[in-house]
N, CA, C and O atoms as a MOPAC input file, in Angstrom:
PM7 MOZYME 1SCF
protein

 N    138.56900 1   121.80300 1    97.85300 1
 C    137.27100 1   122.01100 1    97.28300 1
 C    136.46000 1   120.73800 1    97.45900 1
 O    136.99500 1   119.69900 1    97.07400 1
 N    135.24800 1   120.67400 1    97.98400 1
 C    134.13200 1   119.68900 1    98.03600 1
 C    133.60500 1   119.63000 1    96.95100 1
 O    133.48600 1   120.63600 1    96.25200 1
 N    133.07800 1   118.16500 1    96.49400 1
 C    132.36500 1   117.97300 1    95.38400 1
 C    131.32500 1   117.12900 1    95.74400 1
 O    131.20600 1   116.59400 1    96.84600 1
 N    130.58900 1   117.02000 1    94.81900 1
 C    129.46200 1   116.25500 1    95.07400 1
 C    128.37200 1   115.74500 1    93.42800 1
 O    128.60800 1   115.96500 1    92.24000 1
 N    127.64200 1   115.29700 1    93.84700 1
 C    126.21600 1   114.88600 1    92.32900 1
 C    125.21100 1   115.55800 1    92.44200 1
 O    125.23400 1   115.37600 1    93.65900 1
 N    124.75400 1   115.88000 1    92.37200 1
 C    123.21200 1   116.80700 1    92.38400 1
 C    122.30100 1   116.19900 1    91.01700 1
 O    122.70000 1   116.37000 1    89.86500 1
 N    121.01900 1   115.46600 1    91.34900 1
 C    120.35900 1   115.11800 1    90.46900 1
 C    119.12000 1   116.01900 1    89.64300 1
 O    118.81400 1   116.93100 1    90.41000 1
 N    118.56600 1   116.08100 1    88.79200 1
 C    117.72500 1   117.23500 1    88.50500 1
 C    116.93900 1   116.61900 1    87.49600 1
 O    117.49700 1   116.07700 1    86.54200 1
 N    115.30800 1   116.65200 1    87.64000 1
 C    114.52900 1   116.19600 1    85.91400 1
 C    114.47200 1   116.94700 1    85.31400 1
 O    114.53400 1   118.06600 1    85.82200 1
 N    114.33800 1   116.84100 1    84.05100 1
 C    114.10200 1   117.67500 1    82.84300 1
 C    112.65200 1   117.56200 1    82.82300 1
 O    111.95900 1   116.77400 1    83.46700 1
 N    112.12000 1   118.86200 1    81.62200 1
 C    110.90700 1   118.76100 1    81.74800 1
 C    110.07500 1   117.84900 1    81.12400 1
 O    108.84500 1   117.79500 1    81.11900 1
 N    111.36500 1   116.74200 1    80.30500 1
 C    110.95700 1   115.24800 1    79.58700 1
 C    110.97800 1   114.24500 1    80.57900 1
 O    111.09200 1   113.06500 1    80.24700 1
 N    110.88200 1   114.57800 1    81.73900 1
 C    111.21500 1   113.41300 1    82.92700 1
 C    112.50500 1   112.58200 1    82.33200 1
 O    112.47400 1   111.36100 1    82.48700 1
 N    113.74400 1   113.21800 1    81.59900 1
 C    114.26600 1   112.98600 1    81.49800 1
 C    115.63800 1   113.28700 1    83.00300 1
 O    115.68500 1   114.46600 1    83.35600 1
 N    116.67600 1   112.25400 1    83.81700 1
 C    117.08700 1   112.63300 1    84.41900 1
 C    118.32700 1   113.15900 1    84.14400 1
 O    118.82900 1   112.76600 1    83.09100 1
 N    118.92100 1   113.89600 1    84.76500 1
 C    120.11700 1   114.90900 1    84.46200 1
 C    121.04100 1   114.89300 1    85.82100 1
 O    120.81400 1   115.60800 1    86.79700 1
 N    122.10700 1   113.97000 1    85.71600 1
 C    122.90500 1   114.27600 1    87.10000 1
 C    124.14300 1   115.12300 1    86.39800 1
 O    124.72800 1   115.09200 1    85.31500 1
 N    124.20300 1   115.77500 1    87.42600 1
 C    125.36600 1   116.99800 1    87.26400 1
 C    126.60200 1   116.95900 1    88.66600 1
 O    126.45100 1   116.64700 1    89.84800 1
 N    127.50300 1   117.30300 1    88.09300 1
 C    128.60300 1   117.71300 1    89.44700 1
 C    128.84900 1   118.87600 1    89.85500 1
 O    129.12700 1   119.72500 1    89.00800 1
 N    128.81700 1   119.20800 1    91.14900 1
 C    128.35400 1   120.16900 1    91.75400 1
 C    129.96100 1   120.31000 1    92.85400 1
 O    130.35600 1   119.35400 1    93.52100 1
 N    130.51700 1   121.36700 1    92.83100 1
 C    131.56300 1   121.66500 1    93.80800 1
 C    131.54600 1   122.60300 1    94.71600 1
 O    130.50500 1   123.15200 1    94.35800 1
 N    131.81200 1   123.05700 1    95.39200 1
 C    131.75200 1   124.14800 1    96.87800 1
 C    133.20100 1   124.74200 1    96.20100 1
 O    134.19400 1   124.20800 1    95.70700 1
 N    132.71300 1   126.31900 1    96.48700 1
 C    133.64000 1   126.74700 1    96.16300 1
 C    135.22500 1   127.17100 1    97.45900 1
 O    136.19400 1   127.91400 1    97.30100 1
 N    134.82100 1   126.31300 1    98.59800 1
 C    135.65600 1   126.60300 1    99.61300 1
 C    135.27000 1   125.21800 1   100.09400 1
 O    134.11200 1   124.81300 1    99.99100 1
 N    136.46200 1   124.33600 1   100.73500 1
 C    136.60400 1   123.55800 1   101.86800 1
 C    135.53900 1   123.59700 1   102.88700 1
 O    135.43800 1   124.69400 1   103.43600 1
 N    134.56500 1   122.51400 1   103.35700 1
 C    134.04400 1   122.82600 1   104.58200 1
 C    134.23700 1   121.42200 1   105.15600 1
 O    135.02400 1   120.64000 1   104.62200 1
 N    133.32900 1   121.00600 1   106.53600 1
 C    133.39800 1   120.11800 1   107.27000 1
 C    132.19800 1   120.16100 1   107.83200 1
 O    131.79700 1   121.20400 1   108.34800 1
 N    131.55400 1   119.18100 1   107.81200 1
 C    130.22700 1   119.08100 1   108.79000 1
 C    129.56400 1   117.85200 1   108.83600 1
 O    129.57200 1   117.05600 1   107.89700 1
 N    128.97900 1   117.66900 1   109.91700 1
 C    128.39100 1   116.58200 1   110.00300 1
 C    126.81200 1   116.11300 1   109.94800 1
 O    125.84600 1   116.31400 1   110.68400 1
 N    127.01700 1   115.39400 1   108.72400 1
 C    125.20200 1   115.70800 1   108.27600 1
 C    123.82100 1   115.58700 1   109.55800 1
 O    123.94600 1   114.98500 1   110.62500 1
 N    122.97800 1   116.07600 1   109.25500 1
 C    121.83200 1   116.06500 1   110.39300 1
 C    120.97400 1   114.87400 1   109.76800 1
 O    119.97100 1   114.37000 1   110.27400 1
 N    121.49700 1   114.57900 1   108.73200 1
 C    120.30900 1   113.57200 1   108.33400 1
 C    119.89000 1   112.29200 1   108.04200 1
 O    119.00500 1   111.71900 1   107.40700 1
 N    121.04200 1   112.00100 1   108.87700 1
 C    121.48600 1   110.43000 1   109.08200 1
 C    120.42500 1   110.13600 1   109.37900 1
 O    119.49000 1   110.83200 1   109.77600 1
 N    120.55900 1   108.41700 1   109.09400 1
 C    119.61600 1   107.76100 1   109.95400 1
 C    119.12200 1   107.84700 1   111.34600 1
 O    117.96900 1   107.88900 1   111.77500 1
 N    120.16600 1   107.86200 1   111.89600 1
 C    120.57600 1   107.84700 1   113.14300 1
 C    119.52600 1   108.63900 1   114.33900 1
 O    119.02200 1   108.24100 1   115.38900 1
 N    119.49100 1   109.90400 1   113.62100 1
 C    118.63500 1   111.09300 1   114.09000 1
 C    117.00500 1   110.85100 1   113.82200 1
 O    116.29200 1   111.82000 1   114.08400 1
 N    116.50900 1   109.93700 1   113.44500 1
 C    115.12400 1   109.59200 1   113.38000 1
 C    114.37100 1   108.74500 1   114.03600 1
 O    113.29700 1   108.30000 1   113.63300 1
 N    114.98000 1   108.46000 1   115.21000 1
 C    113.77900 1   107.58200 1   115.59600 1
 C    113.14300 1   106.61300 1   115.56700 1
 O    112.01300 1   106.37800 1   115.99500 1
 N    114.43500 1   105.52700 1   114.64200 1
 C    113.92400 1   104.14800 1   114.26700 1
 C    112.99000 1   104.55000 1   112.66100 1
 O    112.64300 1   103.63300 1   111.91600 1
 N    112.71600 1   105.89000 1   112.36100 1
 C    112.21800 1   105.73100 1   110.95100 1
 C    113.38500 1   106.34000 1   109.95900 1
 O    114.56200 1   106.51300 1   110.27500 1
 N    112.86700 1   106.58200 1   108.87100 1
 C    113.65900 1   106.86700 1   108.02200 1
 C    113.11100 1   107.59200 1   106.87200 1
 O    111.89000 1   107.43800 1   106.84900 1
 N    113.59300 1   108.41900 1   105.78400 1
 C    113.37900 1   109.01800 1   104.75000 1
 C    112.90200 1   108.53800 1   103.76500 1
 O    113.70700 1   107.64300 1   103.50600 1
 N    112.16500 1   108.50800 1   103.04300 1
 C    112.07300 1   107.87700 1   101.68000 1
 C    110.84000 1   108.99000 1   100.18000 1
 O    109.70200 1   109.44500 1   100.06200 1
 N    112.01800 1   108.88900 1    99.48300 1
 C    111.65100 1   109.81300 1    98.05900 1
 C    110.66900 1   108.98000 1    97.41100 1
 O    110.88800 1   107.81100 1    97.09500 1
 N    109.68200 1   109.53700 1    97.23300 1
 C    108.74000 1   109.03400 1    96.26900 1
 C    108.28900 1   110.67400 1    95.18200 1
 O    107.91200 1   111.83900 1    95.31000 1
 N    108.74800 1   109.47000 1    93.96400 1
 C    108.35900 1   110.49000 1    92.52300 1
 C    107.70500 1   109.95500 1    91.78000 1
 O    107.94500 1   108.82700 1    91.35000 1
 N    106.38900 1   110.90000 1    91.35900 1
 C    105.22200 1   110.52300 1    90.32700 1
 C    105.46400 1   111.30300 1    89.14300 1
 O    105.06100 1   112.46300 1    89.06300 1
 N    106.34800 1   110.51000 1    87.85600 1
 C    106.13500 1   111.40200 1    86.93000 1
 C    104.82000 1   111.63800 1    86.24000 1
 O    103.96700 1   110.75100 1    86.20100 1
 N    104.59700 1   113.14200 1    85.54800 1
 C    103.73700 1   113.52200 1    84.99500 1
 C    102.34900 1   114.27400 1    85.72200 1
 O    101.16300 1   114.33600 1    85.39700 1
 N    103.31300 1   114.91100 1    87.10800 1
 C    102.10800 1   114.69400 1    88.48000 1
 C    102.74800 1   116.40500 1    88.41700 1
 O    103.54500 1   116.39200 1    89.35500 1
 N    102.78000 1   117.30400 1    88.02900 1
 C    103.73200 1   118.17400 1    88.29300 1
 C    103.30900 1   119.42700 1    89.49000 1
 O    103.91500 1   120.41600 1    89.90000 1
 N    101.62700 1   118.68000 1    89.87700 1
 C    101.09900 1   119.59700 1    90.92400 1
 C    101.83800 1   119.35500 1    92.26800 1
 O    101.67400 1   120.01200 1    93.29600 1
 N    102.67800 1   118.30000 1    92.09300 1
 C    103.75400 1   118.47900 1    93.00200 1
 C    104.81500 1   118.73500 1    92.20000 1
 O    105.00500 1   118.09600 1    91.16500 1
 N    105.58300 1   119.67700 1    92.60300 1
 C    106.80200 1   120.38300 1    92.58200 1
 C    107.90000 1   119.02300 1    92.37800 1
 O    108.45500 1   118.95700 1    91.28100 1
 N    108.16000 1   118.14200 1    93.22200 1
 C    109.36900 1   117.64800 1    93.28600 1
 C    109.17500 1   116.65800 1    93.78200 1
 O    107.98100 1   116.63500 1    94.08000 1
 N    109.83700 1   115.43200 1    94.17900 1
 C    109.62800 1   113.90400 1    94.91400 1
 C    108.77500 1   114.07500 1    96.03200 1
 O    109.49000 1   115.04600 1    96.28300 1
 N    108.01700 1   114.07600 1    96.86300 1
 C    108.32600 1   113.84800 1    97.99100 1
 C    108.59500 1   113.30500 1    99.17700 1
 O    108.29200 1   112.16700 1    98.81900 1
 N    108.88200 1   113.17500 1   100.18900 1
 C    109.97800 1   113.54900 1   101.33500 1
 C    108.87500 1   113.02000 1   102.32600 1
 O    107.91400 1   113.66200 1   102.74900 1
 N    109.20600 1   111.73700 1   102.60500 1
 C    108.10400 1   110.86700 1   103.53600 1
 C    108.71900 1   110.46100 1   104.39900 1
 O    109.62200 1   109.66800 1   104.13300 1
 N    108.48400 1   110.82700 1   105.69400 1
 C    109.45900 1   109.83900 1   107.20200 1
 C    108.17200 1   108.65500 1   107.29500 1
 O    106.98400 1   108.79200 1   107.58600 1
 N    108.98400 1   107.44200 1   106.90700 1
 C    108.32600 1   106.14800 1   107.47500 1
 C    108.56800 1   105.19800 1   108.12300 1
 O    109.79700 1   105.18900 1   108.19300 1
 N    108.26300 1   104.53300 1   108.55200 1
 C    108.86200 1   103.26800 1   109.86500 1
 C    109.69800 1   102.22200 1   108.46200 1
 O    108.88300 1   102.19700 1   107.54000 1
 N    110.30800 1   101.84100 1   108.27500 1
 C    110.61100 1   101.19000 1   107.83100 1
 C    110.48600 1    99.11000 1   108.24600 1
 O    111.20100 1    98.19100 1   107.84600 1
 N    109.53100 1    99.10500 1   108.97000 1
 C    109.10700 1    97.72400 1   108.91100 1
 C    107.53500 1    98.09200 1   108.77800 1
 O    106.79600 1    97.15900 1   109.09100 1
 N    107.07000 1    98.95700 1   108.48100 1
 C    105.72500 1    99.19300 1   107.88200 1
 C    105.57400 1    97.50000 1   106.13400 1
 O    106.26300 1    96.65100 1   105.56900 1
 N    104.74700 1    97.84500 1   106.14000 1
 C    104.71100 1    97.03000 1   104.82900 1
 C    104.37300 1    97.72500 1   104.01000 1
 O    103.64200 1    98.68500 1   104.25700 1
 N    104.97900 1    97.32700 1   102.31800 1
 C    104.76700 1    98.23900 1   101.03600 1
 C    103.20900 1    98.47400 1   100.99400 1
 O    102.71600 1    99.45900 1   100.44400 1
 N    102.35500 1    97.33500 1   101.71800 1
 C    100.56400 1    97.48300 1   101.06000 1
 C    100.45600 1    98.82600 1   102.28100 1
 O     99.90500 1    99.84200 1   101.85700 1
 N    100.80000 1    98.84900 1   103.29300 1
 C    100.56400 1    99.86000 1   104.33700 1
 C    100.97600 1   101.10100 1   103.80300 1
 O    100.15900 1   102.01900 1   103.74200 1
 N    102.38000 1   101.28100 1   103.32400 1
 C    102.65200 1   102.19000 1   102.74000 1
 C    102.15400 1   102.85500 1   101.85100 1
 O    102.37300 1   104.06300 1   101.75700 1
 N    101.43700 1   102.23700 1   101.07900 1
 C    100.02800 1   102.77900 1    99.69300 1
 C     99.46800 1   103.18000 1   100.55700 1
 O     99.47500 1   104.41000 1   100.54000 1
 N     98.93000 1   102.75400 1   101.39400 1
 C     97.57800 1   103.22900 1   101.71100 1
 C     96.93600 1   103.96200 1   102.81100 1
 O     95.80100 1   104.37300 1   103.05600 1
 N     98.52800 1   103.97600 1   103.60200 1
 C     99.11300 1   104.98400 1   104.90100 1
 C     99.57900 1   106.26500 1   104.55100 1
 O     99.21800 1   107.21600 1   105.24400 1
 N    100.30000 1   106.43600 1   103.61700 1
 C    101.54200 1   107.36400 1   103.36400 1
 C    101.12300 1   107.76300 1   101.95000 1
 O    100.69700 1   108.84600 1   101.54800 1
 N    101.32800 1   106.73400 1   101.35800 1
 C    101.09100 1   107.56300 1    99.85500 1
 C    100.02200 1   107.86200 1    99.35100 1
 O    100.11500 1   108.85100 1    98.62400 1
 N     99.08100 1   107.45200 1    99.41900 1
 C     97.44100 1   107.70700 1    98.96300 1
 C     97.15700 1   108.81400 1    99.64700 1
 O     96.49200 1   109.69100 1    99.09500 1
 N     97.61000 1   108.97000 1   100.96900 1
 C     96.83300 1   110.39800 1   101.73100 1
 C     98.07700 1   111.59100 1   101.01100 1
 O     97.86700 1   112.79800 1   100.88500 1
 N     98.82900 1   111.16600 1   100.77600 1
 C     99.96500 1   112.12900 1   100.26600 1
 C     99.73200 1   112.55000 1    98.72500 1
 O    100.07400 1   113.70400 1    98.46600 1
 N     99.12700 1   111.67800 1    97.51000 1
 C     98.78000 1   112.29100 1    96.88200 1
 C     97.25300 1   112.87600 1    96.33000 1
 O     96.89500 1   113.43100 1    95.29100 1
 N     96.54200 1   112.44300 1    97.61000 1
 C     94.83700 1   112.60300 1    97.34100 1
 C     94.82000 1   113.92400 1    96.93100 1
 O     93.61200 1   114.12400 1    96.80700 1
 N     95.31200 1   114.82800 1    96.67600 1
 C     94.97100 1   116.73200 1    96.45600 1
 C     94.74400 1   116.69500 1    94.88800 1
 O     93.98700 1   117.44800 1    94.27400 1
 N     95.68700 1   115.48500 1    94.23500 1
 C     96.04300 1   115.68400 1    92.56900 1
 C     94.58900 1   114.53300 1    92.35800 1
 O     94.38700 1   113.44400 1    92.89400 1
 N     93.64700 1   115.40300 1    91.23900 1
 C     92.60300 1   114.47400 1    90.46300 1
 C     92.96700 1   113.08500 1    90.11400 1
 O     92.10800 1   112.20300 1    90.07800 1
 N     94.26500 1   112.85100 1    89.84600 1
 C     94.41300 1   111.44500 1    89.15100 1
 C     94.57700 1   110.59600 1    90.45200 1
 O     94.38100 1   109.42100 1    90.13900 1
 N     94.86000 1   110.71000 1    91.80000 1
 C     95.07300 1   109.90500 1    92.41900 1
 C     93.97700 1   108.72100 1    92.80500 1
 O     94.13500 1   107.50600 1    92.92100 1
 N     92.97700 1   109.43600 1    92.93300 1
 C     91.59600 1   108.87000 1    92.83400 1
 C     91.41600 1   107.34700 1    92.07600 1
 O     90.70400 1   106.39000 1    92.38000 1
 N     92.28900 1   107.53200 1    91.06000 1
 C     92.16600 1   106.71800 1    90.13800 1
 C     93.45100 1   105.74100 1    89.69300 1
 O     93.58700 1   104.93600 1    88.77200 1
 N     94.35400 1   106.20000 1    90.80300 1
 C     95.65100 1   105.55600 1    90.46700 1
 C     95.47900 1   104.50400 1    91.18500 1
 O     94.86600 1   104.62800 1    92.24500 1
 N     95.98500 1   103.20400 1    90.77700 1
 C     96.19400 1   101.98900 1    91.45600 1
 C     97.23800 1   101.40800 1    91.64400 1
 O     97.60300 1   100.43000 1    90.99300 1
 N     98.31400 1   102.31800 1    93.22800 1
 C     99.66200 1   102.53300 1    92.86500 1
 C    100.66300 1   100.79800 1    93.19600 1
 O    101.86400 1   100.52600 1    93.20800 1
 N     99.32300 1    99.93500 1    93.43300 1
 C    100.08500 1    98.32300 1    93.28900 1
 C    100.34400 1    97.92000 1    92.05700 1
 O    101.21100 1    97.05300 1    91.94300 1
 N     99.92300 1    98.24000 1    91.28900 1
 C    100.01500 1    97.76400 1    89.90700 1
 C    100.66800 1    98.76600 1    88.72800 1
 O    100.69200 1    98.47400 1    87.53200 1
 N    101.22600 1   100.08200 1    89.34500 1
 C    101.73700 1   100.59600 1    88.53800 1
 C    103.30200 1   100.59200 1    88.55400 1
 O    103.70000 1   100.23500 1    89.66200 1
 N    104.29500 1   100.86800 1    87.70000 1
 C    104.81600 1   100.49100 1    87.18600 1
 C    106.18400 1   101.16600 1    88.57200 1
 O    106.13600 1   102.37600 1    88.79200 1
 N    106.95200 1   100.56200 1    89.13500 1
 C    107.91800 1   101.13700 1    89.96800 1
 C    109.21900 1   100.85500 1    89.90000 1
 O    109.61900 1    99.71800 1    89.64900 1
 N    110.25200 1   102.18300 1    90.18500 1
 C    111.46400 1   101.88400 1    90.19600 1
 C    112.09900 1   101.97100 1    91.79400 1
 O    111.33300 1   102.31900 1    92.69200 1
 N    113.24300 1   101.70600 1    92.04400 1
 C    113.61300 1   101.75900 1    93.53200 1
 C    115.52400 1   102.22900 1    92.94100 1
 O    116.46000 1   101.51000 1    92.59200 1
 N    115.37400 1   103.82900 1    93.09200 1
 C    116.72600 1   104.33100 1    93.24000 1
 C    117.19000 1   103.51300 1    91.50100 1
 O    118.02200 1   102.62900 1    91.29800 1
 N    116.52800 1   104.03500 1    90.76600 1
 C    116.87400 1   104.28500 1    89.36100 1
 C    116.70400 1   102.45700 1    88.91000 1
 O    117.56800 1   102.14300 1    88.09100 1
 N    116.09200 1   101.69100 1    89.16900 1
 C    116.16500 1   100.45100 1    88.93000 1
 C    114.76900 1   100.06500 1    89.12400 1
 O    114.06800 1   100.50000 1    90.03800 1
 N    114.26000 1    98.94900 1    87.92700 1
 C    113.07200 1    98.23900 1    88.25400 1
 C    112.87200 1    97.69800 1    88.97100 1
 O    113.59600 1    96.71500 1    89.12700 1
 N    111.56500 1    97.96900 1    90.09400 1
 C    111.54700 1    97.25400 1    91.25200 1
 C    109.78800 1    97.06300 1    90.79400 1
 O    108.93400 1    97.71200 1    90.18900 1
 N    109.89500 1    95.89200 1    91.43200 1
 C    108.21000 1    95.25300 1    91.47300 1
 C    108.21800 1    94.66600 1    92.73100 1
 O    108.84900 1    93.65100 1    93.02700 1
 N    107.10600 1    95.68700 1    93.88200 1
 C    106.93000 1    95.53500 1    95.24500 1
 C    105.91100 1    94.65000 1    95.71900 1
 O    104.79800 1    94.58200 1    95.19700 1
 N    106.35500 1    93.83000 1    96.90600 1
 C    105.70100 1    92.99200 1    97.74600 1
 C    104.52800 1    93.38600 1    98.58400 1
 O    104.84200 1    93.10200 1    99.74000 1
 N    103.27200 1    93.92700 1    98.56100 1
 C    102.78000 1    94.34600 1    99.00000 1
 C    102.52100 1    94.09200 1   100.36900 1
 O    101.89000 1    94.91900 1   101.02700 1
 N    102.94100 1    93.03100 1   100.87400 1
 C    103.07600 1    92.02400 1   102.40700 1
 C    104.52000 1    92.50400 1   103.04100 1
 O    104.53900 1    92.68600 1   104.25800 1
 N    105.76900 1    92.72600 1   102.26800 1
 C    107.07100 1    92.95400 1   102.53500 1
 C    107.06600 1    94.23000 1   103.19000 1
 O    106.36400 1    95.16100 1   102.79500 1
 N    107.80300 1    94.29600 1   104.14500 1
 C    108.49400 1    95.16900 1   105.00300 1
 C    109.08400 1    96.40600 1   103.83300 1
 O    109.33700 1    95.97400 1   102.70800 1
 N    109.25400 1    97.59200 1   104.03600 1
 C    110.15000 1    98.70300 1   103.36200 1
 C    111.41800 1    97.99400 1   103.48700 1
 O    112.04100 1    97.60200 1   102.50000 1
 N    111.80800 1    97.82500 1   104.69100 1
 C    113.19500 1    97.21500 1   105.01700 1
 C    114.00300 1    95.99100 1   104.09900 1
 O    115.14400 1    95.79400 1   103.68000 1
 N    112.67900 1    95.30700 1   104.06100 1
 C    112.51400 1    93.59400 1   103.87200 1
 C    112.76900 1    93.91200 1   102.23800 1
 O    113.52700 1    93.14000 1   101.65000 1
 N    112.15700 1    95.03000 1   101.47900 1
 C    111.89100 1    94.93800 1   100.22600 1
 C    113.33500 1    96.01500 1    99.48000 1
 O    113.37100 1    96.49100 1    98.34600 1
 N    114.35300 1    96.13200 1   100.55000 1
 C    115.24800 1    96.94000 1   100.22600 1
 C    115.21300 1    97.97200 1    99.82800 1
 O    115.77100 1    98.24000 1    98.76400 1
 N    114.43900 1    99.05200 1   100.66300 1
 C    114.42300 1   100.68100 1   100.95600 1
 C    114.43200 1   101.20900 1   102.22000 1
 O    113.71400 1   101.26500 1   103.21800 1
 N    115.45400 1   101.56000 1   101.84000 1
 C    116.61600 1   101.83300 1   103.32500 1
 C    116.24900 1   103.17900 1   103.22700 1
 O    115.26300 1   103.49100 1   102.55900 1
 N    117.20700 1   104.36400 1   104.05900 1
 C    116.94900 1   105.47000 1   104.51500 1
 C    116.63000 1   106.53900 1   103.34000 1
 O    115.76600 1   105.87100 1   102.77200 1
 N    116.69200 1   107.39000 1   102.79300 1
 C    116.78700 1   108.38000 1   101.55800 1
 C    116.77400 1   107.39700 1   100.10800 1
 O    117.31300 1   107.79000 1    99.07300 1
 N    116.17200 1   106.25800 1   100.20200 1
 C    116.19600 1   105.91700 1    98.67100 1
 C    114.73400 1   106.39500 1    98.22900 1
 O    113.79800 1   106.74500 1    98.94900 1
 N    114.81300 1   106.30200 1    96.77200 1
 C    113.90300 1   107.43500 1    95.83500 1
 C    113.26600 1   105.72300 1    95.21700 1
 O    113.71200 1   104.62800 1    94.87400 1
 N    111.90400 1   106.47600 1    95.38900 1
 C    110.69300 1   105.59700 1    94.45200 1
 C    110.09100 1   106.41000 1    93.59800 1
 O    109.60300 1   107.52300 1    93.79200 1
 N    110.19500 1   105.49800 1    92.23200 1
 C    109.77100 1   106.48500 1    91.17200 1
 C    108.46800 1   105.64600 1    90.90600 1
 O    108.69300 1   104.43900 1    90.81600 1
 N    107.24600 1   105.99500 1    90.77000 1
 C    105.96300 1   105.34500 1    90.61900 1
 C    105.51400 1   105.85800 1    89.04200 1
 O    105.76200 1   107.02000 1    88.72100 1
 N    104.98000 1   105.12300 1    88.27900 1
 C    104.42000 1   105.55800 1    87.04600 1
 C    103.67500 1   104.93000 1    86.79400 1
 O    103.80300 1   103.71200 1    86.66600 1
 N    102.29600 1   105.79400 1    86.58800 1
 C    100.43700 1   104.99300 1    86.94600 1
 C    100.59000 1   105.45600 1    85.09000 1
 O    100.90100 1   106.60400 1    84.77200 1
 N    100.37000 1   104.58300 1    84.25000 1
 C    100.41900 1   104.54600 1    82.75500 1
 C     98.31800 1   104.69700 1    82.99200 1
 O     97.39000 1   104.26300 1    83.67500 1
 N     98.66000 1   105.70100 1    81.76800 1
 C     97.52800 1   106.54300 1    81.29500 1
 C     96.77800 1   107.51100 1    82.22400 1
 O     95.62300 1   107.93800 1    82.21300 1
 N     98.07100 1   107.75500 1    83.21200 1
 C     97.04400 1   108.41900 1    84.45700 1
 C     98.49500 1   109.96300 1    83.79900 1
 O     99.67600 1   109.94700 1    84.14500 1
 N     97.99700 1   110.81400 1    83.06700 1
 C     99.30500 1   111.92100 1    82.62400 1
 C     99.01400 1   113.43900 1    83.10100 1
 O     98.98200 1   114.35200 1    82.27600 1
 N     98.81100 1   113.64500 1    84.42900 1
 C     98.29500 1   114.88800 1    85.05000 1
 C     97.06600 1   115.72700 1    84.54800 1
 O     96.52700 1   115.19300 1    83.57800 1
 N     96.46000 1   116.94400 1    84.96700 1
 C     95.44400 1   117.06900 1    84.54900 1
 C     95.56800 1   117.83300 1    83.16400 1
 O     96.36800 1   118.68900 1    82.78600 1
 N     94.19400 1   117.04800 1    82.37000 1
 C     94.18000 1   117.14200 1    81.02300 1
 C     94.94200 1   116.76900 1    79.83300 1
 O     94.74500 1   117.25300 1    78.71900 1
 N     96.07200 1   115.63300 1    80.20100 1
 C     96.95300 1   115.53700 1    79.55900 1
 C     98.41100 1   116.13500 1    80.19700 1
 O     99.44800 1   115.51500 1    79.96000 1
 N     98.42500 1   116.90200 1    80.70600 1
 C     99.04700 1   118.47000 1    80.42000 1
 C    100.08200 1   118.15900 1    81.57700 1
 O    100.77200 1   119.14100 1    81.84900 1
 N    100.35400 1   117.02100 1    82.32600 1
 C    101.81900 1   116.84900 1    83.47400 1
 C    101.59100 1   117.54500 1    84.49500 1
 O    102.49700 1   117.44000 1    85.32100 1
 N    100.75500 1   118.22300 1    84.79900 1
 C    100.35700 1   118.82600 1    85.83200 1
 C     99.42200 1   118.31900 1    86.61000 1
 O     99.05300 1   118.93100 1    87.61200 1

């Protein structure tokens, strides 16, 4: 039997990891290595309290881009649809890197600033709480 972690938020942006098993033996070899990209790589970015997105999302970026490029390449056009982005000032808001406080170099490389392939950025713009209050 295969096992594994499967992570999940609550609707308190509280996180919830769970263990997760296959109910039969398998074998395979993931597609989603690094390897298979092209010199870029994956990276999770999560806005709590943003809930007009569904779930993290799922950004292929060069990874010697720089964190200020990255605002303003990748993530700003990625969350311009939600009202609060307008108004978010995502250098100064509050960030984690794969469940840990991270405070980013805006000059530093992704690489340089230690976000490697599939690690998760959790961003939290304080007083910015989806529309109307309401996490959405």
């Amino acid at each position: 039997m295969s096992s594994g972690t499967g992570r999940f938020t609550h609707k308190n942006n509280e996180v919830i990891i769970v263990s997760v098993n296959a109910l039969y033996d398998y074998k395979f070899e993931p597609r989603d290595k690094v390897e298979n990209f092209n010199g870029m790589q994956l990276l999770y970015v999560y806005w709590p309290h943003h809930l007009m997105f569904c779930s993290p999302f799922a950004l292929l970026v060069d990874p010697d881009m720089t964190f200020g490029d990255f605002i303003d390449e990748v993530l700003k056009p990625a969350t311009a649809p939600h009202p609060d982005a307008a108004k978010a000032d995502f250098l100064k808001a509050e960030w984690q890197l794969n469940d840990a406080p991270f405070t980013p170099d805006a000059r530093a490389s992704l690489k340089g600033s230690g976000i490697d392939h599939k690690s998760m950025l959790t961003v939290t713009t304080k007083g910015l709480d989806g529309l109307a209050d309401a996490a959405f």
